[in-house]
C-alpha positions as CSV (number, residue, x, y, z in Angstrom):
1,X,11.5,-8.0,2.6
2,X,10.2,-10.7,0.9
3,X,10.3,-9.0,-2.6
4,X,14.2,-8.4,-2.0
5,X,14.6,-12.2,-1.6
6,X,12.6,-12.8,-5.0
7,X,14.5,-10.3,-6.9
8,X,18.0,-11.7,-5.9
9,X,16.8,-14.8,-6.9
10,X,15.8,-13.8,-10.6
11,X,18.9,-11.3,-10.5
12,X,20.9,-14.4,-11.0
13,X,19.5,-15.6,-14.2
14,X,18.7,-11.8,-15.5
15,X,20.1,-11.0,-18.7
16,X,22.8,-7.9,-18.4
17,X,22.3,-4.7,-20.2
18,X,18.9,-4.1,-20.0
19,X,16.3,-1.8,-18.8
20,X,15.7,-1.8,-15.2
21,X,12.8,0.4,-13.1
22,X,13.4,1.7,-9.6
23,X,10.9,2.2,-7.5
24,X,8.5,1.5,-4.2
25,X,5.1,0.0,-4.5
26,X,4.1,2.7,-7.2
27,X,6.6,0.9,-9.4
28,X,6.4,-2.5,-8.2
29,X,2.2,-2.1,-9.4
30,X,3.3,-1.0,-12.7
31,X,2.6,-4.4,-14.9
32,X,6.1,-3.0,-16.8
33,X,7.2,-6.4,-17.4
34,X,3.8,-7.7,-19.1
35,X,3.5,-4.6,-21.5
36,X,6.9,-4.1,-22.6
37,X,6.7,-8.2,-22.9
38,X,4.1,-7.1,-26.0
39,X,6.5,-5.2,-27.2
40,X,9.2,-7.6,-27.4
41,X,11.7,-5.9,-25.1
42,X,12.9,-7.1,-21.9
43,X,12.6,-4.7,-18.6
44,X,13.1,-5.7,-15.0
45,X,10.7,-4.0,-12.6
46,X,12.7,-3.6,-9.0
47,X,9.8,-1.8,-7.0
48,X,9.6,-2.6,-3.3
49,X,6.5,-1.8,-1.4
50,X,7.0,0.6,1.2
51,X,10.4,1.5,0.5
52,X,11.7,4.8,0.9
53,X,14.9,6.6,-0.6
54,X,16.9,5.4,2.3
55,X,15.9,1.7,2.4
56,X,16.2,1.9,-1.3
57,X,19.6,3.1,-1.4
58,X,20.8,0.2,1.4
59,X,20.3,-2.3,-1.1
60,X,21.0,-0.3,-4.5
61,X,24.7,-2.1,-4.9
62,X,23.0,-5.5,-4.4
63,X,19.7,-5.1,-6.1
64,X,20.5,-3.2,-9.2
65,X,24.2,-2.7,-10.0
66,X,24.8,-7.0,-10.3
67,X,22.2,-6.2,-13.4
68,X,24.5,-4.1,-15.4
69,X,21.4,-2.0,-17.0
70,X,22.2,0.6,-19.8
71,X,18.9,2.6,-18.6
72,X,17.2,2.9,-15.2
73,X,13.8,4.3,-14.5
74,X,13.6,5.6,-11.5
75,X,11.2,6.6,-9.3
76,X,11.6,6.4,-5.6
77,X,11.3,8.5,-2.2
78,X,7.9,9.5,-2.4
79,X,7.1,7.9,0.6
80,X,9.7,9.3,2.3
81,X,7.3,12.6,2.3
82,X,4.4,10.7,4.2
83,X,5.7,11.4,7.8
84,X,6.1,14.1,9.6
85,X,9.4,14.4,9.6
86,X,10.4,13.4,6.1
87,X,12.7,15.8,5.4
88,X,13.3,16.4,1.6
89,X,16.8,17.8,1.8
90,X,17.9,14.0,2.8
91,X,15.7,12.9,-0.1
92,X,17.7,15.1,-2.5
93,X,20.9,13.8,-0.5
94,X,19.7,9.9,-1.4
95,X,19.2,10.7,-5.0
96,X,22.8,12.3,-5.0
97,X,24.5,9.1,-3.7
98,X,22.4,6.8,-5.8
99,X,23.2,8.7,-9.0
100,X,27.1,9.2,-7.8
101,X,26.5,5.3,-7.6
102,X,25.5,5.3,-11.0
103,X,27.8,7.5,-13.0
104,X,30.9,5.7,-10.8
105,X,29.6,1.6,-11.1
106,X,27.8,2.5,-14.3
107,X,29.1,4.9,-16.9
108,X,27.2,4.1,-20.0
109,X,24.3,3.7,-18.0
110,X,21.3,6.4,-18.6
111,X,18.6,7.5,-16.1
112,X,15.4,9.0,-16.0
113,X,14.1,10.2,-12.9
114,X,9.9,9.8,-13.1
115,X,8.6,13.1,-11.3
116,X,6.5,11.6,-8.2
117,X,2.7,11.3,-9.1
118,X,0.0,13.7,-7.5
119,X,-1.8,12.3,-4.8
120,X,-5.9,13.3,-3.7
121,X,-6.0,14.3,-0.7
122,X,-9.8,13.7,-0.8
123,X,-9.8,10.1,-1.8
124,X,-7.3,9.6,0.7
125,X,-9.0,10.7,3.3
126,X,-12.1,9.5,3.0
127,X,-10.2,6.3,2.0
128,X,-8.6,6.3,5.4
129,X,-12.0,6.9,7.5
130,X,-13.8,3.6,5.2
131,X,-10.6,1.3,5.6
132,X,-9.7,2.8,9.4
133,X,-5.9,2.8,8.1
134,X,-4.1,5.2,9.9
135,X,-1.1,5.1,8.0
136,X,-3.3,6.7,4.9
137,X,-4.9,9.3,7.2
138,X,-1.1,10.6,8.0
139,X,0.3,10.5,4.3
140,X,-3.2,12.4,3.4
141,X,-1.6,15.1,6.1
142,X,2.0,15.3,5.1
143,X,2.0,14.0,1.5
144,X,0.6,16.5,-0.1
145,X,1.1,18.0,-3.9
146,X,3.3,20.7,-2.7
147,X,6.2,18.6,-1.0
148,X,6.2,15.9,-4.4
149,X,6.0,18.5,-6.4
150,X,8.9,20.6,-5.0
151,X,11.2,17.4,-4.1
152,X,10.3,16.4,-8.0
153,X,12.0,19.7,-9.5
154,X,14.9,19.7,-6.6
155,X,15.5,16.1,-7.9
156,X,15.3,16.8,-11.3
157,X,17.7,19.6,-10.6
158,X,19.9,17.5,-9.5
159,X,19.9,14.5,-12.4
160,X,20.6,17.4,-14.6
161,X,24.1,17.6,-13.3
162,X,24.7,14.7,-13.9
163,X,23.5,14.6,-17.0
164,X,20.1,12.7,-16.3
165,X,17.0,13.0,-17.7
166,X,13.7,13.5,-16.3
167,X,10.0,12.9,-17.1
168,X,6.4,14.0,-15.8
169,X,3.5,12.0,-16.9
170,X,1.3,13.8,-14.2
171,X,-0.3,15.5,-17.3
172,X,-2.4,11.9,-17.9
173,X,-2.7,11.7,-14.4
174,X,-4.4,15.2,-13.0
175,X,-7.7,16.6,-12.8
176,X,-8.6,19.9,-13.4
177,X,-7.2,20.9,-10.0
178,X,-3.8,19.3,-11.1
179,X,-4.4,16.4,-8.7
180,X,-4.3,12.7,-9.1
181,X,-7.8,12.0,-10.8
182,X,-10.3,10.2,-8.2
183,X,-11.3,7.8,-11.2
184,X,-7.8,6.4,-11.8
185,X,-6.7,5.7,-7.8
186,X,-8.0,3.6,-5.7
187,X,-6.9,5.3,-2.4
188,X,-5.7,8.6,-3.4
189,X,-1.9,7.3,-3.9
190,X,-1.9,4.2,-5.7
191,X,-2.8,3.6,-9.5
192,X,-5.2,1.7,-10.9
193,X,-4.3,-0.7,-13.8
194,X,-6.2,2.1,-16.1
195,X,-3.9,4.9,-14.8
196,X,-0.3,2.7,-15.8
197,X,-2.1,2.4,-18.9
198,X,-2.4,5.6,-19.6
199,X,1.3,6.7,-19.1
200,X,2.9,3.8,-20.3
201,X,3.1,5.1,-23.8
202,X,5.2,8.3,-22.3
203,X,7.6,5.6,-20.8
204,X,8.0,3.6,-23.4
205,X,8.7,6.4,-25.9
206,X,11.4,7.3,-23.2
207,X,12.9,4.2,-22.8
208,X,13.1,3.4,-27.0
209,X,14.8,6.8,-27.4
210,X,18.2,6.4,-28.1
């Protein structure tokens, strides 16, 4: 992956015991760097496009341990639920082995899992017909609110015991039918710039806390 290269290139001049995000391509959109930038506090954005829990967790020693963080945002595995046969028990079974990983390399470190976003169905499927992308017309059939929204509160069940926290920003996010708003997507899944800018101010407040 050519993002993987590129961040073990700018892992080696990083500056240790900072913030760090965790993420796929949901994450890797976030303009993170740029906005907390304005507010004079340094944060490494480590989203890979198209990752899933398991490819995450293959490079999670070499990718974000070397940085030493004191708080991870985290935010991955939601495209583990766009096949057919994403299973979230191994999902939850990632998230276990990454925060193990954690509490074991990284004692003083916090984390905050980020409850998956909402998707719209609609948008994605009429998305899929205009672009003729099949891969959008199969997450529009087995991503669906229901799955992110139960694997979100199994994970957040588990950051609990380890004494994680967790936070939903779907609340800036959903329209009346508690879905991803079709004003602030692009394709049903992604955010637009408008939509980071909305929940930003719930992550920063989270990462400031003390």
């Amino acid at each position: 992956m050519l993002e993987l290269d590129t961040y073990f290139q700018k892992n080696q001049y990083a500056l240790k015991d900072k913030i760090v995000f965790a993420g796929s391509s949901l994450m890797e959109a976030f303009p993170l760097e740029e906005l907390f930038l304005e507010k004079k506090i340094i944060v490494y954005n480590r989203g890979i496009s198209g990752a899933t829990s398991q490819a995450y967790l293959e490079v999670f020693d070499q990718l974000i341990l070397p940085l030493r963080p004191k708080k991870i945002l985290i935010n991955i595995g939601s495209n583990d639920l766009a096949y057919e046969n994403g299973k979230v028990s191994q999902l939850i079974d990632n998230y276990r082995i990454i925060f193990e990983k954690v509490k074991e390399s990284l004692p003083g470190c916090d984390v905050t899992f980020i409850k998956f976003y909402r998707v719209n169905p609609n948008v994605m499927k009429e998305t899929a017909l205009v672009r003729k992308e099949e891969w959008l017309y199969r997450a529009a059939k087995y991503r669906t609110n229901t799955r992110l929204i139960q694997a979100s509160d199994l994970i957040s069940q588990i950051a609990a015991l380890y004494d994680y926290d967790t936070i939903d920003v779907n609340e800036q996010l959903t329209d009346a039918h508690n879905q991803l708003d079709a004003s602030l997507t692009n394709d049903g899944i992604h955010l637009t710039r408008d939509a980071y800018l909305r929940i930003f101010p719930m992550i920063y407040q989270k990462v400031v806390a003390q």
